[in-house]
C-alpha positions in Angstrom: 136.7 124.1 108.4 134.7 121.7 111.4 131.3 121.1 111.2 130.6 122.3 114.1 131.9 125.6 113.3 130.2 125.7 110.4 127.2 124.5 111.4 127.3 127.5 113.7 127.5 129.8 110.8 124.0 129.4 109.5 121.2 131.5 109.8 119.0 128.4 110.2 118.1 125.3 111.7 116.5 124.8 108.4 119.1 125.8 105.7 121.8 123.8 108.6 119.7 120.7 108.3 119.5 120.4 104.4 123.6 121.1 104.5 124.2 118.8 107.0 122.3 115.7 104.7 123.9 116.8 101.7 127.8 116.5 103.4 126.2 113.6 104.9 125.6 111.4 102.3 128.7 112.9 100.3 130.4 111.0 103.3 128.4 108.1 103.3 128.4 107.3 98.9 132.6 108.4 99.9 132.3 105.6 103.0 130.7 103.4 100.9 133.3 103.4 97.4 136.2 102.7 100.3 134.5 99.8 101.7 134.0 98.1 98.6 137.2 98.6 97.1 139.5 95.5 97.3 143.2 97.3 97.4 144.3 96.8 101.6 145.7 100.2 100.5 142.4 101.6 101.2 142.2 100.2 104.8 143.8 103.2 107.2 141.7 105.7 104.7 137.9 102.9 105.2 138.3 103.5 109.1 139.2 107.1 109.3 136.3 108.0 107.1 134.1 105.1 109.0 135.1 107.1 112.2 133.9 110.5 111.0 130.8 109.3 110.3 129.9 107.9 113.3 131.6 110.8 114.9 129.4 113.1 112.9 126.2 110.9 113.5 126.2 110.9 117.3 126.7 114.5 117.6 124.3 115.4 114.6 121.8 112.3 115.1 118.6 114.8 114.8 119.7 116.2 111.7 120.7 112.8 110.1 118.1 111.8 106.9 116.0 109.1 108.1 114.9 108.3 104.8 119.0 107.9 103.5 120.0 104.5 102.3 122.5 103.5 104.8 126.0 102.3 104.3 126.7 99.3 103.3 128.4 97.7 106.0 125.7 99.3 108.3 123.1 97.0 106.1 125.1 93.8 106.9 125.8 94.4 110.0 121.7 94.8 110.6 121.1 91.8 108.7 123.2 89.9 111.0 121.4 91.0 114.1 118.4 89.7 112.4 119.5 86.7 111.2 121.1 85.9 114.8 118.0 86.7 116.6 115.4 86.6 114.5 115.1 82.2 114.5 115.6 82.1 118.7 112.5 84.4 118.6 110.5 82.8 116.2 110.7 79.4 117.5 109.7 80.4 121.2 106.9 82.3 119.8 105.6 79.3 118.1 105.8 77.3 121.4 103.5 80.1 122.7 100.5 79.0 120.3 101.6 82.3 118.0 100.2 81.5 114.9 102.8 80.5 112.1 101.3 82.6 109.7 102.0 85.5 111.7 106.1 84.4 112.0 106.4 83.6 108.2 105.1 87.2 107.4 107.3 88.6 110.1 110.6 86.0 108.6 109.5 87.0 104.9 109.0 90.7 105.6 112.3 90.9 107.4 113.9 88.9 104.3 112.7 91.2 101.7 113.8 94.3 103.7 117.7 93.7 102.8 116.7 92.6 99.2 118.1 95.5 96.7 114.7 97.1 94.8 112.4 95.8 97.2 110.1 97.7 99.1 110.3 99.3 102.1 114.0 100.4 100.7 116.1 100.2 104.2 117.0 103.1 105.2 118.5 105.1 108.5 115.3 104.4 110.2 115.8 100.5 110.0 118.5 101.1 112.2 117.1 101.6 115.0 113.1 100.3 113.8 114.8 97.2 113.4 116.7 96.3 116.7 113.9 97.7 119.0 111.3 95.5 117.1 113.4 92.3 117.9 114.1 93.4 121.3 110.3 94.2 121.8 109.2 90.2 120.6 112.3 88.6 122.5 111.2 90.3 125.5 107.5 88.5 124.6 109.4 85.1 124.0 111.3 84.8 126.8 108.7 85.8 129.2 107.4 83.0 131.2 104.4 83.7 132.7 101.0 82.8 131.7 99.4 85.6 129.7 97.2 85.4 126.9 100.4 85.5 124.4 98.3 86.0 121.1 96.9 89.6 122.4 100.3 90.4 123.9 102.0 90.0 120.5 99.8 91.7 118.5 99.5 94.4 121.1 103.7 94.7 119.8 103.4 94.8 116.8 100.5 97.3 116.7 102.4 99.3 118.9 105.8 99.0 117.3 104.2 99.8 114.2 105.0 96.6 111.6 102.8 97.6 109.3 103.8 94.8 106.3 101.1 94.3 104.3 101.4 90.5 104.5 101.2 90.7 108.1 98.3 92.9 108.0 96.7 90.5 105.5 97.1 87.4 107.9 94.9 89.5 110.5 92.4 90.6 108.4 91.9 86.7 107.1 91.9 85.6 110.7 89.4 88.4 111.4 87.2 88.0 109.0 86.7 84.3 109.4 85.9 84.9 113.4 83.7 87.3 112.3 82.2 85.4 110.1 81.8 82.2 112.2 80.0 84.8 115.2 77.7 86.1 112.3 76.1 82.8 111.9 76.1 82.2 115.4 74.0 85.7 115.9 77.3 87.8 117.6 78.7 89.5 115.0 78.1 92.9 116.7 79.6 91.6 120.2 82.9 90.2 118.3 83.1 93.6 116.5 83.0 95.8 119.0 85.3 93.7 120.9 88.0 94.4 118.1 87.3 97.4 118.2 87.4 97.9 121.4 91.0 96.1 121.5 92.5 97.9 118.6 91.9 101.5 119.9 93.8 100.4 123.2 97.0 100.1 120.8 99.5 102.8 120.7 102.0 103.1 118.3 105.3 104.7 119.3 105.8 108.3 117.7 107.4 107.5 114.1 107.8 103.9 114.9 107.0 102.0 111.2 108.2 98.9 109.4 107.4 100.9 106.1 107.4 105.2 107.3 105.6 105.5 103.6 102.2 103.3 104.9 99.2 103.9 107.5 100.4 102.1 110.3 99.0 98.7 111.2 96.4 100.0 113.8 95.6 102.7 111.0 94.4 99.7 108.7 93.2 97.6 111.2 90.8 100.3 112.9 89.7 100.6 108.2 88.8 97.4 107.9 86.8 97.3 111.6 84.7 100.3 110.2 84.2 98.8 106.7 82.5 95.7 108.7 80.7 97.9 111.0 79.4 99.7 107.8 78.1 96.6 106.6 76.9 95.1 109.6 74.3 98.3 110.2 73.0 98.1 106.1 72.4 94.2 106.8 71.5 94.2 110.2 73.0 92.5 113.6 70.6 89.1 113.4 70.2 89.1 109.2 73.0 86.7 107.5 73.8 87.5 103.5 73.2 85.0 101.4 76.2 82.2 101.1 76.4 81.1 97.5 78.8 78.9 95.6 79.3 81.7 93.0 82.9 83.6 92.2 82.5 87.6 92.5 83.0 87.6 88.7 79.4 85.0 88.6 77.7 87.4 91.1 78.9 90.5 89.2 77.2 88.9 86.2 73.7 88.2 87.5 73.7 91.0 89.1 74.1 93.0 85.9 71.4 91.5 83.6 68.9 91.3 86.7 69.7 95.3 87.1 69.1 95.8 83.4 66.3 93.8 83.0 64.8 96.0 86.0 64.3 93.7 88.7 66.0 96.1 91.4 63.7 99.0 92.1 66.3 101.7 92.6 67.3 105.1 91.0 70.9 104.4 90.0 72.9 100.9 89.9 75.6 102.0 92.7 72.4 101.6 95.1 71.3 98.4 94.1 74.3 97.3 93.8 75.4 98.4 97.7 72.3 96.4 99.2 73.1 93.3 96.6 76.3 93.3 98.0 75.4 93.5 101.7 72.8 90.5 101.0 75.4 88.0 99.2 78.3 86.3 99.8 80.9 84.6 97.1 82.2 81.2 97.5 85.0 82.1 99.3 82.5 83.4 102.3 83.2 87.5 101.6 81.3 90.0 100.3 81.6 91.1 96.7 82.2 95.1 97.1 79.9 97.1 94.8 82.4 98.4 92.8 82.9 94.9 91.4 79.4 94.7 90.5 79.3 97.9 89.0 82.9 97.6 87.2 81.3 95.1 84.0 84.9 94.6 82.5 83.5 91.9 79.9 87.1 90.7 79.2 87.2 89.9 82.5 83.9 88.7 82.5 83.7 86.1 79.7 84.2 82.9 82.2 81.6 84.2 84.9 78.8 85.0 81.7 79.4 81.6 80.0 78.7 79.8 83.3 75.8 82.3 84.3 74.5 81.1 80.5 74.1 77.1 81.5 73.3 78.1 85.0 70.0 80.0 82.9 69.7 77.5 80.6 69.2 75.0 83.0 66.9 77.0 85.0 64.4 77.6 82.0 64.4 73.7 81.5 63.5 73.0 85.1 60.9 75.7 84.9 59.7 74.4 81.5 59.3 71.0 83.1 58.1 72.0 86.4 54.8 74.1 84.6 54.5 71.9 81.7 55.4 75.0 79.9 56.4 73.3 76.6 53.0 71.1 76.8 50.8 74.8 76.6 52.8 76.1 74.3 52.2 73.1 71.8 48.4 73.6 72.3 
């Protein structure tokens, strides 16, 4: 019997759909074992089944599993695209003052996408995630007017969804260290709510995502812009935290024993430990989250409390010397 006449027979979109994507990748695992086999025998038998499932996908597209691992041939043939494109793109995007940063995560992302086990797993809705992506950024590269290129790409991605946690990460680093730079300079609220400001004119096309199983990027970008907001309103617009050479494991550590020996006049720890946070930075110029503080995993610890022990023990001799504190004691 057709499909399409038994498609027809069900009482359901719903019980048509889950039919449909269990003939569906029948076909495809069937598609699949007759591509890889290596008898030319199986050549007339490869294309007829190849031909049914294209067939089958055009006229069924809607119904098709966006979440199904594609066939294997469809998998190389997408890796070619990218592979043919992807270094054009990339270099012509570096001529326009894109950051490299940004290209090795896009490069690296797109790498790992066709490695087995990796995730995202590629699936039907790389197939066309994929292509309008690249067609989205050489559209940016080959335009040659004279536009603020940095916004313009980041407006793509943001709106083409490539939510990649190593691209993410690249922005928030960049982000940070701007903000951080307009903190000292007093402007920390003005570059903020510029971000902010740029970020919620992103839109993301409907189910457009690098990885379908992640917020998308302007998700975590818009999380991170109201983390710093949330910190900039406990320390204040014109205060700066405290910059200090230590590790978070070397704050986490005075900031235990000073708790415990009550030198914080708060009810519980979680609160001294929010505005302790707020008021000092690590050595690497970001704040130490209170969880960290609160966490005391001594294992972990052991390092940060041996230095914290010299860093004491020299304190108390300067102290001893400074008041002549040994001198009145000998008296």
């Amino acid at each position: 019997m057709e499909v399409a006449t038994m498609f027809r027979q069900y009482a359901s979109i719903e019980i048509a759909r889950i039919s449909f994507q269990q003939y569906h990748r029948k076909l495809v695992s069937l598609y699949d074992r007759l591509y890889n086999a290596v008898d030319d025998a199986s050549g007339v038998a490869t294309e007829a089944v190849r031909q049914l499932l294209a067939e089958h996908e055009e006229t069924y597209s809607s119904l098709v599993d966006q979440d199904a691992p594609m066939p294997v041939d469809y998998v190389a043939n997408l890796r070619e695209l990218v592979q043919s494109l992807l270094p054009s793109i990339e270099e012509q995007l570096l001529s326009k003052d894109i950051p490299h940063e940004y290209l090795s995560e896009l490069r690296s992302a797109m790498n790992t996408l066709f490695e087995p086990y990796k995730l995202p797993i590629i699936t039907y809705h790389h197939r066309a995630y994929v292509p309008a992506l690249l067609n989205a950024l050489a559209h940016l590269a080959h335009d040659t007017r004279a536009k603020s290129w940095l916004q313009r790409f980041m407006e793509a991605m943001a709106n083409h969804n490539f939510n990649h946690m190593g691209f993410y990460n690249r922005w928030q680093e960049q982000f940070d260290n701007e903000l951080e730079a307009a903190w000292a300079e007093g402007r920390a609220e003005t570059v903020l709510r510029q971000y902010q400001q740029t970020v919620q004119l992103y839109q993301p096309a409907p189910r457009a995502a690098f990885d379908p199983h992640r917020p998308s990027l302007k998700a975590l970008m818009e999380i991170r812009i109201a983390h710093l907001w949330e910190l900039l309103s406990d320390t204040g617009s014109n205060s700066r935290p405290l910059r200090t050479t230590s590790l978070a494991g070397d704050i986490a550590v005075r900031f235990h024993y000073r708790h415990k020996v009550g030198e914080f006049d708060y009810d519980t720890q979680q609160e001294a430990a929010r505005d302790f946070t707020n008021a000092h930075l690590s050595k690497t110029g970001q704040p130490v989250s209170a969880h960290t503080l609160t966490k005391f995993d001594k294992n972990a610890l052991y390092a940060p409390a041996l230095r914290y022990r010299r860093q004491l023990k020299e304190e108390l001799r300067l102290l001893e010397k400074d008041f002549k504190l040994d001198e009145d004691k000998n008296r």
